[in-house]
HTML snippet that shows the backbone in 3Dmol.js (N, CA, C, O; Angstrom):
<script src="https://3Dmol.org/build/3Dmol-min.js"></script>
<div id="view" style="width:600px;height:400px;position:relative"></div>
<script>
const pdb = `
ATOM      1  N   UNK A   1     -64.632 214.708 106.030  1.00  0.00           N
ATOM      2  CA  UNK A   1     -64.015 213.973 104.957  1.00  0.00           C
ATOM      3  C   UNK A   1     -62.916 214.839 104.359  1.00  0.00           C
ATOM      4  O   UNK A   1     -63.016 216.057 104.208  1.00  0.00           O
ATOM      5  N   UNK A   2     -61.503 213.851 103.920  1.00  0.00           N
ATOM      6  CA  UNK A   2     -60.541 215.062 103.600  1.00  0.00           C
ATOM      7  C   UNK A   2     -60.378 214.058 102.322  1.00  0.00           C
ATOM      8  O   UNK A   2     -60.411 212.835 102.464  1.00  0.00           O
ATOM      9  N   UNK A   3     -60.200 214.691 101.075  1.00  0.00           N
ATOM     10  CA  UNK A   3     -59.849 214.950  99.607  1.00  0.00           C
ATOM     11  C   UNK A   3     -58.603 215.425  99.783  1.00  0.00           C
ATOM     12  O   UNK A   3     -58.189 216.430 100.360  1.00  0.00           O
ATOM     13  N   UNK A   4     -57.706 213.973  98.811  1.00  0.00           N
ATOM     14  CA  UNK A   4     -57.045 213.949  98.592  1.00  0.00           C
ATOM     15  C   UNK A   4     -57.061 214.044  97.238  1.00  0.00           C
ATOM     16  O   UNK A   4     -58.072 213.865  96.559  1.00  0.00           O
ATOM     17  N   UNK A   5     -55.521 214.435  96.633  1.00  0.00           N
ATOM     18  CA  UNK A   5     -54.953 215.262  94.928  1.00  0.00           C
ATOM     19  C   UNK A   5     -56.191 213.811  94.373  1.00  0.00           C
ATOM     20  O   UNK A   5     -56.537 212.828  95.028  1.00  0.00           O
ATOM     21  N   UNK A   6     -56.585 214.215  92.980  1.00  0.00           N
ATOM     22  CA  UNK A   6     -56.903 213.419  92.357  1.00  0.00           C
ATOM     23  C   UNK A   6     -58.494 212.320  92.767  1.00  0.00           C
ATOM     24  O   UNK A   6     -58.998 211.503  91.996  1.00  0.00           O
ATOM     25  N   UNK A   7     -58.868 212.586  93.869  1.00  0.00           N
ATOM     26  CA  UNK A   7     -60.388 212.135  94.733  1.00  0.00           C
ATOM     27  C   UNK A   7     -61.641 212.850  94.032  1.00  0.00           C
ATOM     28  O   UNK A   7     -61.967 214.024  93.859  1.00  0.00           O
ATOM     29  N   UNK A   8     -62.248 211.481  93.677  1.00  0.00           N
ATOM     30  CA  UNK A   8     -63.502 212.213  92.972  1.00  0.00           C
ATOM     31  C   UNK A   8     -65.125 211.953  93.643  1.00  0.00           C
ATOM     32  O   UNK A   8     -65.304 210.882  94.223  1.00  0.00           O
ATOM     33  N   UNK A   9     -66.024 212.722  93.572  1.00  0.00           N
ATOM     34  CA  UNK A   9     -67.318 213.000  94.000  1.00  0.00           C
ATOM     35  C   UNK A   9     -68.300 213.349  92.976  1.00  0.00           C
ATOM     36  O   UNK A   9     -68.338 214.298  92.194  1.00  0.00           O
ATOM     37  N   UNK A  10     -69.248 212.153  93.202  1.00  0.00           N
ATOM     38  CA  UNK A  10     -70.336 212.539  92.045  1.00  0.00           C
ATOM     39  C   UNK A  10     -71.445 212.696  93.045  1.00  0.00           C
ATOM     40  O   UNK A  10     -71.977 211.844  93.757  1.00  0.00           O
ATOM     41  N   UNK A  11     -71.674 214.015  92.929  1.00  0.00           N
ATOM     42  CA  UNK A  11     -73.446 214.772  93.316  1.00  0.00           C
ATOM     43  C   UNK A  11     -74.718 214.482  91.834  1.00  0.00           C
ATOM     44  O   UNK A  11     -74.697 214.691  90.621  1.00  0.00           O
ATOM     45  N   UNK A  12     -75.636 213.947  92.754  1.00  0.00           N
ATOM     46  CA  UNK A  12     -76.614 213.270  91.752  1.00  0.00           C
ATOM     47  C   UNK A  12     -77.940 213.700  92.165  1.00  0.00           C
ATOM     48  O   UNK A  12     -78.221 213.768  93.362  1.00  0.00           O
ATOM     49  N   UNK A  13     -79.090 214.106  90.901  1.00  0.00           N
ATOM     50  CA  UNK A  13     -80.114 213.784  91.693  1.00  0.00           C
ATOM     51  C   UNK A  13     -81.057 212.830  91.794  1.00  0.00           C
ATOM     52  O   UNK A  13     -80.856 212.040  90.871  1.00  0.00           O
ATOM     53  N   UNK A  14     -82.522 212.298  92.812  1.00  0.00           N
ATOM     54  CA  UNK A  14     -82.901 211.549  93.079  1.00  0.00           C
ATOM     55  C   UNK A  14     -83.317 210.982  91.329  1.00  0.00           C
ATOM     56  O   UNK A  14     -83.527 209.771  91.253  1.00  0.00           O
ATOM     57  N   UNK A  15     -83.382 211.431  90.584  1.00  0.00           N
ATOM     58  CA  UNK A  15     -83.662 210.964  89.389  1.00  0.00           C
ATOM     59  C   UNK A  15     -82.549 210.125  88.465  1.00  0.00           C
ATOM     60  O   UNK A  15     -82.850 209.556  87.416  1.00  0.00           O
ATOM     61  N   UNK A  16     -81.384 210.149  88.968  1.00  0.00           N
ATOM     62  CA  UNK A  16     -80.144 209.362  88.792  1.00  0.00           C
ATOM     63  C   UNK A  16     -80.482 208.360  89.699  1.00  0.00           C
ATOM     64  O   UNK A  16     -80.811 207.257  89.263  1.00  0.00           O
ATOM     65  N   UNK A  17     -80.448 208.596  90.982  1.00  0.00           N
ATOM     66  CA  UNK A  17     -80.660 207.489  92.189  1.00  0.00           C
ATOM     67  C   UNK A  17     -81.464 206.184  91.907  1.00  0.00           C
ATOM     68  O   UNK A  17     -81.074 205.023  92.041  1.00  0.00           O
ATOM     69  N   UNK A  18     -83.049 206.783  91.356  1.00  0.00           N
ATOM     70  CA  UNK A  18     -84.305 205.949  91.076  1.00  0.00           C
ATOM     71  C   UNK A  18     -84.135 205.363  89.611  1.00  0.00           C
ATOM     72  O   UNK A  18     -84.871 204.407  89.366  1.00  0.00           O
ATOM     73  N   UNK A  19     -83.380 205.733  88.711  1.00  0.00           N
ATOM     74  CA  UNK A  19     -83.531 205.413  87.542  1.00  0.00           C
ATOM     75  C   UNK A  19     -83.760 203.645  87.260  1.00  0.00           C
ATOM     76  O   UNK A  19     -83.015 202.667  87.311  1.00  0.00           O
ATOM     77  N   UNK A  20     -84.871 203.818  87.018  1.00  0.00           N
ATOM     78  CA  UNK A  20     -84.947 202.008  86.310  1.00  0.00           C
ATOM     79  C   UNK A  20     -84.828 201.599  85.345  1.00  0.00           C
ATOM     80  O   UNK A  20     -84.810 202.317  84.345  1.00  0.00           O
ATOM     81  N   UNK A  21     -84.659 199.835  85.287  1.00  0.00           N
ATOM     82  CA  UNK A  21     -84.423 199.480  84.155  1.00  0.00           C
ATOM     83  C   UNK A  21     -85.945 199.012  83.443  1.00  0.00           C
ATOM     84  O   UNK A  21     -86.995 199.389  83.965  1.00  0.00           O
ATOM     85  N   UNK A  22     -85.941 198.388  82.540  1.00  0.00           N
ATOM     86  CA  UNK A  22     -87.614 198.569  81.966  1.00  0.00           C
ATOM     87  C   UNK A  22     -87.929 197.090  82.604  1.00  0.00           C
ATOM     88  O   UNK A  22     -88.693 196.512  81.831  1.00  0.00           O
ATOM     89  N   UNK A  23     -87.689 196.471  83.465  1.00  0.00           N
ATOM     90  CA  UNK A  23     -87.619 195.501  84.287  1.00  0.00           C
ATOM     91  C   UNK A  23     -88.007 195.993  85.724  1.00  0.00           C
ATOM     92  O   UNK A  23     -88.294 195.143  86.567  1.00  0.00           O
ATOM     93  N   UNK A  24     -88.028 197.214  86.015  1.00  0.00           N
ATOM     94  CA  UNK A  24     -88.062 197.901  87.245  1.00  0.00           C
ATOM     95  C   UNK A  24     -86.601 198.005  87.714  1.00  0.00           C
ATOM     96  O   UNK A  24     -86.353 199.110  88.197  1.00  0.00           O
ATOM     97  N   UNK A  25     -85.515 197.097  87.697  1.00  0.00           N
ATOM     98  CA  UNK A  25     -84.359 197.479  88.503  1.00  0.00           C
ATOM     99  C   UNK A  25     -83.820 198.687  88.477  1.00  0.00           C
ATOM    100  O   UNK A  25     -83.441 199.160  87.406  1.00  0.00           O
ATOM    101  N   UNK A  26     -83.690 199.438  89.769  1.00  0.00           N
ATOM    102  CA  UNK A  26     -82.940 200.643  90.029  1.00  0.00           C
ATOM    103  C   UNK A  26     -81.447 200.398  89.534  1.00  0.00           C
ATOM    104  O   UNK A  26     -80.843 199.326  89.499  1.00  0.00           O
ATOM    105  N   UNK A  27     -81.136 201.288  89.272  1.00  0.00           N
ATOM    106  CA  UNK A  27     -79.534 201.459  88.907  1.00  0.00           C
ATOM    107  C   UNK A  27     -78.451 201.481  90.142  1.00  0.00           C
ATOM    108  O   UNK A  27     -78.367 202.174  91.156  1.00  0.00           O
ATOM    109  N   UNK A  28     -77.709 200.481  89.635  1.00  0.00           N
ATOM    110  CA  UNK A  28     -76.924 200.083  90.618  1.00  0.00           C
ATOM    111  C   UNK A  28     -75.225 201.231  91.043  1.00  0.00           C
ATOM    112  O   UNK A  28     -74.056 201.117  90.674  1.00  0.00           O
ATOM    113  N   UNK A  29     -75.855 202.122  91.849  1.00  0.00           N
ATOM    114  CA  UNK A  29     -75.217 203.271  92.450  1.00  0.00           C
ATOM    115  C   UNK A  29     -73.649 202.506  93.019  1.00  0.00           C
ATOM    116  O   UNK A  29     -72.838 203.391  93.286  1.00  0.00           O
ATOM    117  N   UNK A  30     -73.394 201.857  93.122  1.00  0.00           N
ATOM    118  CA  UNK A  30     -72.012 201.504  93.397  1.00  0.00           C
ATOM    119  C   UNK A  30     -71.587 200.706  91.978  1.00  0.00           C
ATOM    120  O   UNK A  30     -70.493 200.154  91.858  1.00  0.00           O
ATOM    121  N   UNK A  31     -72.157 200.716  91.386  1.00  0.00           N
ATOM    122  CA  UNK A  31     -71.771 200.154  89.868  1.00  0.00           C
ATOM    123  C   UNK A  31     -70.959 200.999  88.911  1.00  0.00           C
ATOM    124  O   UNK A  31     -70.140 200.621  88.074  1.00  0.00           O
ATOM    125  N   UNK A  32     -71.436 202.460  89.269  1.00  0.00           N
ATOM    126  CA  UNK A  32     -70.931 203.894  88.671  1.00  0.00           C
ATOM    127  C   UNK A  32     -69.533 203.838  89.046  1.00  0.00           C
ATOM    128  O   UNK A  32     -68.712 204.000  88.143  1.00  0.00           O
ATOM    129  N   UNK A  33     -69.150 203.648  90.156  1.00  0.00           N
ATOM    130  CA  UNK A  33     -67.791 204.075  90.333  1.00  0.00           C
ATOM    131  C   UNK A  33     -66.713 203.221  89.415  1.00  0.00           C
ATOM    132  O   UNK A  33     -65.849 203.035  90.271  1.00  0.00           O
ATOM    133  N   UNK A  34     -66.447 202.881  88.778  1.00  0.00           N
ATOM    134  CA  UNK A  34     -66.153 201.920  87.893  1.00  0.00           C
ATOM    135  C   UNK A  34     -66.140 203.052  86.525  1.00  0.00           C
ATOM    136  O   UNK A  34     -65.252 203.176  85.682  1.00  0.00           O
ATOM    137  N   UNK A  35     -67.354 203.756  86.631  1.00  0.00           N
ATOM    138  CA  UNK A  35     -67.253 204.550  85.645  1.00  0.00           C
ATOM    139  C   UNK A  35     -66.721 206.171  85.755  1.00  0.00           C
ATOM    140  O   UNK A  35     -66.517 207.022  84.890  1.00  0.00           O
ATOM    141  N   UNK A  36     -66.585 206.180  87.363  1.00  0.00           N
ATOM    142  CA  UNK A  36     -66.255 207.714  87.753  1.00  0.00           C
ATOM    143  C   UNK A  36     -64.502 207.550  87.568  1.00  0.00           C
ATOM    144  O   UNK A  36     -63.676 208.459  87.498  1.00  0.00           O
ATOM    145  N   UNK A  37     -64.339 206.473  87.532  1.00  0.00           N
ATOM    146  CA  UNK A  37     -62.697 206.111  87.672  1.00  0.00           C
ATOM    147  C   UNK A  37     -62.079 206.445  85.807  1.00  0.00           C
ATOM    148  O   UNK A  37     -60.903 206.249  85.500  1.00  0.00           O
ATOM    149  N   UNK A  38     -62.966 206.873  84.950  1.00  0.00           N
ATOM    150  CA  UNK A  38     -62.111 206.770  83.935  1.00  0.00           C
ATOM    151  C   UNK A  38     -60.975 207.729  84.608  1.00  0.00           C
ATOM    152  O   UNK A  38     -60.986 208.409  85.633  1.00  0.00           O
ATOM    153  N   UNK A  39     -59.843 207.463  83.450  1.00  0.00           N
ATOM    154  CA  UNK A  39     -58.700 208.733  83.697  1.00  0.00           C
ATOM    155  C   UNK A  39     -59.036 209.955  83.482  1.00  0.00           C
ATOM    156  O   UNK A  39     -59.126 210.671  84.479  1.00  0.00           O
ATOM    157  N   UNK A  40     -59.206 210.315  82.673  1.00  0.00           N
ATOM    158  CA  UNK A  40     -59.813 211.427  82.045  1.00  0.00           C
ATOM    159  C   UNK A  40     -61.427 211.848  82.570  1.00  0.00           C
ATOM    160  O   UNK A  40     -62.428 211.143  82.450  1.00  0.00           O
ATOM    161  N   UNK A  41     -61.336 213.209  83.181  1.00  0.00           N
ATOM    162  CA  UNK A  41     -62.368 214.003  84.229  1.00  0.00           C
ATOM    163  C   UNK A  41     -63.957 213.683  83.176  1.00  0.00           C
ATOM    164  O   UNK A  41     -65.049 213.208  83.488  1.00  0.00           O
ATOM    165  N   UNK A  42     -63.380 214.230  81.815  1.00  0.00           N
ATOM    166  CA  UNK A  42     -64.735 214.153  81.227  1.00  0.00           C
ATOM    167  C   UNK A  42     -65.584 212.816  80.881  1.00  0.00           C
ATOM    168  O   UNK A  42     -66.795 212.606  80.954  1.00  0.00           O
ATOM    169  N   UNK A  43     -64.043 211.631  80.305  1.00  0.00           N
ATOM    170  CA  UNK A  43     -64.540 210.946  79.663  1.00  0.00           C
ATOM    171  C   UNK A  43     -65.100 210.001  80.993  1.00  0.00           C
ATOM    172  O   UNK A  43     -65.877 209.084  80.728  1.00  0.00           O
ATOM    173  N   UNK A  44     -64.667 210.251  82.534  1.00  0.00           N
ATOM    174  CA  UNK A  44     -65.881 209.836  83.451  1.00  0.00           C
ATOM    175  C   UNK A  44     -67.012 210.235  83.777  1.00  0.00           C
ATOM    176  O   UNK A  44     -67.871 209.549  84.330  1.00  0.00           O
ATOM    177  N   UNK A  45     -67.115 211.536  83.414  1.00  0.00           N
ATOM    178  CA  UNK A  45     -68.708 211.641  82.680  1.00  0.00           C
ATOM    179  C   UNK A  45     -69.527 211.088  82.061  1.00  0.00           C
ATOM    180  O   UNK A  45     -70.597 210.594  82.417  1.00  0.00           O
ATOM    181  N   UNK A  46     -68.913 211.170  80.831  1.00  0.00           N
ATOM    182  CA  UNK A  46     -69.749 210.482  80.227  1.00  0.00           C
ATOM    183  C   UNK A  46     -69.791 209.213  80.463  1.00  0.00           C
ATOM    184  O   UNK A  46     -70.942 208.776  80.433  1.00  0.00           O
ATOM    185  N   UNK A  47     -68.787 208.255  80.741  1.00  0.00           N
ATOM    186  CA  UNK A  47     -69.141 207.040  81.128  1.00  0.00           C
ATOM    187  C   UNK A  47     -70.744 207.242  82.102  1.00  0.00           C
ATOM    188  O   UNK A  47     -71.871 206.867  81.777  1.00  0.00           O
ATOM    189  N   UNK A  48     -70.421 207.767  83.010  1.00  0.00           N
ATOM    190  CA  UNK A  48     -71.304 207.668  84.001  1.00  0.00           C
ATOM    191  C   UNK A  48     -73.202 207.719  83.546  1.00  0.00           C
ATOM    192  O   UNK A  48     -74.170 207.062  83.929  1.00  0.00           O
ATOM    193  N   UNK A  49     -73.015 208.878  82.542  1.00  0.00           N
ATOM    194  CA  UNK A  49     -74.579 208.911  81.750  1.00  0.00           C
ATOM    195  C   UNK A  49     -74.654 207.604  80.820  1.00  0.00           C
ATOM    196  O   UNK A  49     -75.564 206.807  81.049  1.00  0.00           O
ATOM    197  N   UNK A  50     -73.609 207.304  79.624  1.00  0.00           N
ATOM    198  CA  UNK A  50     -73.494 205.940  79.234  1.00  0.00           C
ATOM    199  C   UNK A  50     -73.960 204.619  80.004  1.00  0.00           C
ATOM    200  O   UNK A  50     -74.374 203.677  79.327  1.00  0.00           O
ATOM    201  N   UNK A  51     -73.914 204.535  81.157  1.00  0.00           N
ATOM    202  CA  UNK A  51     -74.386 203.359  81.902  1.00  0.00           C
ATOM    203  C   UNK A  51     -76.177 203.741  82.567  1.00  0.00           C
ATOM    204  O   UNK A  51     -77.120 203.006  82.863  1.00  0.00           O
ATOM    205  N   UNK A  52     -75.971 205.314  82.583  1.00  0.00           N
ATOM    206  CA  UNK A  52     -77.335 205.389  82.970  1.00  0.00           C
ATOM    207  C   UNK A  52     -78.217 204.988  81.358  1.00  0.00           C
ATOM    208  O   UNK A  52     -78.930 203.984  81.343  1.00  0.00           O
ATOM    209  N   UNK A  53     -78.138 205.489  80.622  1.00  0.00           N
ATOM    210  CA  UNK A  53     -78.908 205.128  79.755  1.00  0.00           C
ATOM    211  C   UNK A  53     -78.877 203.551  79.004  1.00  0.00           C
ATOM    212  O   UNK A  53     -79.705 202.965  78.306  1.00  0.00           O
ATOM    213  N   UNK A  54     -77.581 203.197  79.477  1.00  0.00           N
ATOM    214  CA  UNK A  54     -77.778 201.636  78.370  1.00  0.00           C
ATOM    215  C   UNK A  54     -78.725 200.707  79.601  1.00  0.00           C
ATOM    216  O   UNK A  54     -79.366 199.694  79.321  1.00  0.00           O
ATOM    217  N   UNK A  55     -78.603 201.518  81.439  1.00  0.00           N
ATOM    218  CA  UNK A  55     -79.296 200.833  82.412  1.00  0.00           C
ATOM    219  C   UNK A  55     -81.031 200.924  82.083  1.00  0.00           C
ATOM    220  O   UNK A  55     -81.881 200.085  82.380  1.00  0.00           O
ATOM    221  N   UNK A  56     -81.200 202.127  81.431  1.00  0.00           N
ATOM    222  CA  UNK A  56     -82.496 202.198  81.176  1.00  0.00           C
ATOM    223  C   UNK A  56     -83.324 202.383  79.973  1.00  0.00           C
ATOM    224  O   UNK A  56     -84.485 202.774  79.851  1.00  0.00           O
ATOM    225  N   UNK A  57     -82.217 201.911  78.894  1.00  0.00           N
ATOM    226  CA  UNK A  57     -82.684 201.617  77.805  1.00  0.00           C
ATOM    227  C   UNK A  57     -82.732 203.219  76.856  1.00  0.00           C
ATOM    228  O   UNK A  57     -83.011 203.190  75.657  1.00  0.00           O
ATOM    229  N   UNK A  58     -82.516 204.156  77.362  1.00  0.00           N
ATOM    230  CA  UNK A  58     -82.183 205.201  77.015  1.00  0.00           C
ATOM    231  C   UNK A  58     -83.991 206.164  77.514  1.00  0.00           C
ATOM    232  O   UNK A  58     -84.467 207.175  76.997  1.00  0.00           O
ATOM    233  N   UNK A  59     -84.428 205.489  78.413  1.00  0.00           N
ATOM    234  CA  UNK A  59     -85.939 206.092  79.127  1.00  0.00           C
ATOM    235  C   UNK A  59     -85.912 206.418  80.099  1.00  0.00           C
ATOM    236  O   UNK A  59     -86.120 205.541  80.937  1.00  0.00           O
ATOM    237  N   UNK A  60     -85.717 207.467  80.478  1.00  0.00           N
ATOM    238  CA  UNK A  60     -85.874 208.419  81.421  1.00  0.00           C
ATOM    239  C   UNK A  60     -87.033 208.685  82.109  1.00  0.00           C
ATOM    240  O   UNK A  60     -87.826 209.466  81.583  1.00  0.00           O
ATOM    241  N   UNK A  61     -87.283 208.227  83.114  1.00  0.00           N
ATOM    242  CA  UNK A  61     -88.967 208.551  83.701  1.00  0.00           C
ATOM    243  C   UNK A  61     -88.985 209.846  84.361  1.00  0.00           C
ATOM    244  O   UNK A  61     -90.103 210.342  84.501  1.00  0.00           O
ATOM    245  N   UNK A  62     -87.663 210.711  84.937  1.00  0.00           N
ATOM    246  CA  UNK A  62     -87.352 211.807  85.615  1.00  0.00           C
ATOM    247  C   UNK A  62     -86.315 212.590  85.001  1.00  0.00           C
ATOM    248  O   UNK A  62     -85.455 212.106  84.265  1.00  0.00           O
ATOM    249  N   UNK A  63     -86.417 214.005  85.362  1.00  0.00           N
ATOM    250  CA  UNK A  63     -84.931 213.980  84.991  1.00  0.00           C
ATOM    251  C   UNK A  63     -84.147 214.095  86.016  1.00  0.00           C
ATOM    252  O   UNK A  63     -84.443 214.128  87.210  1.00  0.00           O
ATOM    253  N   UNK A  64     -82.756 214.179  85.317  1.00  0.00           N
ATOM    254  CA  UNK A  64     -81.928 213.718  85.878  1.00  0.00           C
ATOM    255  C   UNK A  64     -80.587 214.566  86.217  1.00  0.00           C
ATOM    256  O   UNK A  64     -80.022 214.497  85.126  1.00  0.00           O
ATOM    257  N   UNK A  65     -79.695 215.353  87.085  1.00  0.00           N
ATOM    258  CA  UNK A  65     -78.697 215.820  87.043  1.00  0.00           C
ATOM    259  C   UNK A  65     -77.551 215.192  88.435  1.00  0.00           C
ATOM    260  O   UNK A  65     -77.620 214.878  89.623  1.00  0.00           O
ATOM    261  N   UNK A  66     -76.294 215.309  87.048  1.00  0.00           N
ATOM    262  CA  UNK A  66     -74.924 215.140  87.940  1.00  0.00           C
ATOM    263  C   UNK A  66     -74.018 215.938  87.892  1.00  0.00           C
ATOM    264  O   UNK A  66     -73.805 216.628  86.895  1.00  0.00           O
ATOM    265  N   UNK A  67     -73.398 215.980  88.849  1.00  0.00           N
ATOM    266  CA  UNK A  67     -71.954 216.802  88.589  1.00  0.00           C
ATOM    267  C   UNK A  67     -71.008 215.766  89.518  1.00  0.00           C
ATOM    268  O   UNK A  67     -71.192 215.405  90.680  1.00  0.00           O
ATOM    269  N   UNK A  68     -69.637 215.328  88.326  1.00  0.00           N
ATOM    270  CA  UNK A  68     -68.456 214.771  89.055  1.00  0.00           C
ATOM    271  C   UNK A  68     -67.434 216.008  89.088  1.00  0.00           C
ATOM    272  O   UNK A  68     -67.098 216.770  88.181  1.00  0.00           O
ATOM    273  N   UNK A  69     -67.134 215.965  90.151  1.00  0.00           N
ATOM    274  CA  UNK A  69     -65.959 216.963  90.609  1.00  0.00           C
ATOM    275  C   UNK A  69     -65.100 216.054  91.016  1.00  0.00           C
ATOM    276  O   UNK A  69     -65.305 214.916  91.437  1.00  0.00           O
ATOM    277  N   UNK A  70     -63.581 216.965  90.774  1.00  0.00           N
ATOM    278  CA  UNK A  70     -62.118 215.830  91.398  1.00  0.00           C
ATOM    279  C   UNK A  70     -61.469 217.086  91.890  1.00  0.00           C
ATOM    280  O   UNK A  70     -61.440 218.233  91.442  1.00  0.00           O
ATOM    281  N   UNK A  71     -60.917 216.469  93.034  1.00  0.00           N
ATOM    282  CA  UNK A  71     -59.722 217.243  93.723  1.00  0.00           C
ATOM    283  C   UNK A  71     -58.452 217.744  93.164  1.00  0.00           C
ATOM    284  O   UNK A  71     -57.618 216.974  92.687  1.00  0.00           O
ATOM    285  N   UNK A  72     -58.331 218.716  93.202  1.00  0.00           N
ATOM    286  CA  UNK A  72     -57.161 219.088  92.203  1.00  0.00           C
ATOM    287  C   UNK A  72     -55.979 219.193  94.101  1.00  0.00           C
ATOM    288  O   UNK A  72     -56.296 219.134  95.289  1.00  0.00           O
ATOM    289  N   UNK A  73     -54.803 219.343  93.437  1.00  0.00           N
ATOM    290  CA  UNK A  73     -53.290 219.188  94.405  1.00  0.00           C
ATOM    291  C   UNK A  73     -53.476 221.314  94.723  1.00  0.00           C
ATOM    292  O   UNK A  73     -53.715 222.202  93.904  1.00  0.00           O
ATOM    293  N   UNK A  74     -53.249 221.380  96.110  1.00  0.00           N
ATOM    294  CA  UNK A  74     -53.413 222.655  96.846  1.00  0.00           C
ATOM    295  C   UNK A  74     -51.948 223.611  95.433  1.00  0.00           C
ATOM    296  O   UNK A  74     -50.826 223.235  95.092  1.00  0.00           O
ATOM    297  N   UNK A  75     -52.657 224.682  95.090  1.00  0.00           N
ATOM    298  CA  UNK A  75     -51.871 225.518  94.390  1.00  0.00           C
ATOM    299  C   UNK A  75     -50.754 226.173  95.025  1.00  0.00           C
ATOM    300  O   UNK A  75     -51.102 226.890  95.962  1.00  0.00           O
ATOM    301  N   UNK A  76     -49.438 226.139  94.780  1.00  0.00           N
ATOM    302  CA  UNK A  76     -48.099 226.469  95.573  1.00  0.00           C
ATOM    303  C   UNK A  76     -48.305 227.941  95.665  1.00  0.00           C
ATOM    304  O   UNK A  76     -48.571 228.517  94.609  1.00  0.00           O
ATOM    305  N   UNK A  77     -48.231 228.584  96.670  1.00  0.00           N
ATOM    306  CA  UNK A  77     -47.696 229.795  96.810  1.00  0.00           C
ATOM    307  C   UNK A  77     -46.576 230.669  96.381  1.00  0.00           C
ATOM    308  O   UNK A  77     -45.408 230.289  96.454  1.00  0.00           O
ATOM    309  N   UNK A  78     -46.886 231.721  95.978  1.00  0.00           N
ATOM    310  CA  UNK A  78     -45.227 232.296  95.399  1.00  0.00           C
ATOM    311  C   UNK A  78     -44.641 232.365  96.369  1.00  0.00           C
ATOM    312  O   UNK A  78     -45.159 232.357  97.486  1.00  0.00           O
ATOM    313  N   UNK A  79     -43.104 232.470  96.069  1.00  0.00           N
ATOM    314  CA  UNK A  79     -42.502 232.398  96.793  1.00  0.00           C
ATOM    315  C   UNK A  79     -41.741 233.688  97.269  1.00  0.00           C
ATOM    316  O   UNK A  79     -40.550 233.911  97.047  1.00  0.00           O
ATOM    317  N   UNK A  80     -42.709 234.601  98.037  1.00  0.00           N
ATOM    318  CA  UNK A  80     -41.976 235.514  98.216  1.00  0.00           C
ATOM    319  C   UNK A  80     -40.857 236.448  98.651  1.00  0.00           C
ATOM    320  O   UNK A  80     -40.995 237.662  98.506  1.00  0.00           O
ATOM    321  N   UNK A  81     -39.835 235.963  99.140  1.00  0.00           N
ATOM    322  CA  UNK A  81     -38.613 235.718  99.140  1.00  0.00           C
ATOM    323  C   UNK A  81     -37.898 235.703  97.926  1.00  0.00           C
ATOM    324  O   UNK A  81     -36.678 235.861  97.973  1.00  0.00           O
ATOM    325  N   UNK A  82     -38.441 235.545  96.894  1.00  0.00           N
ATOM    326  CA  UNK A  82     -37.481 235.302  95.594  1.00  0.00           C
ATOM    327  C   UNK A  82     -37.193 236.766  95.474  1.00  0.00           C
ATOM    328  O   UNK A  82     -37.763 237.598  96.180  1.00  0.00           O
ATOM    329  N   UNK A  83     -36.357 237.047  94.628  1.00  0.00           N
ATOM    330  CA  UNK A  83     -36.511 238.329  93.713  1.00  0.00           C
ATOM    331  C   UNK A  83     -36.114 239.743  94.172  1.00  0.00           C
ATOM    332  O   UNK A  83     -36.258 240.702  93.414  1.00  0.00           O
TER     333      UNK A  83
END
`;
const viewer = $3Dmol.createViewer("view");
viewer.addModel(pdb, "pdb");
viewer.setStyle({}, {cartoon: {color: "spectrum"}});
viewer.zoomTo();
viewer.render();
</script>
């Protein structure tokens, strides 16, 4: 898989995955991306816990960890030749 400038990846664990609603429904894992898309790196964070908890009423049966990471654009080289 190649990452491109600006491509984002959320690593989750099975306790994000399983999370239910007090209905039993699991949380709908392609539903997130919607929330990984804010503009802003953090405020798709938090979106992302925001939907976990309004999905489960704010009850946690596990816990739970994520990390969204985004591709940043390859850093230019100096140019050594200058100077």
């Amino acid at each position: 898989m190649v990452l491109g400038p600006g491509d984002r990846l959320l690593f989750y664990t099975d306790g994000l995955a399983e999370a239910r609603s007090a209905e039993g429904e699991m949380v709908d894992l392609a539903g997130l991306r919607s929330a990984c898309s804010r503009a802003a790196l953090d405020d798709a964070a938090d979106a992302v816990q925001e939907a976990l908890l309004r999905h489960t009423d704010g009850a946690l049966a596990d816990d739970v960890a994520f990390i969204l990471v985004e591709s940043c654009p390859p850093a230019r080289s100096p140019d050594v030749r200058a100077g």
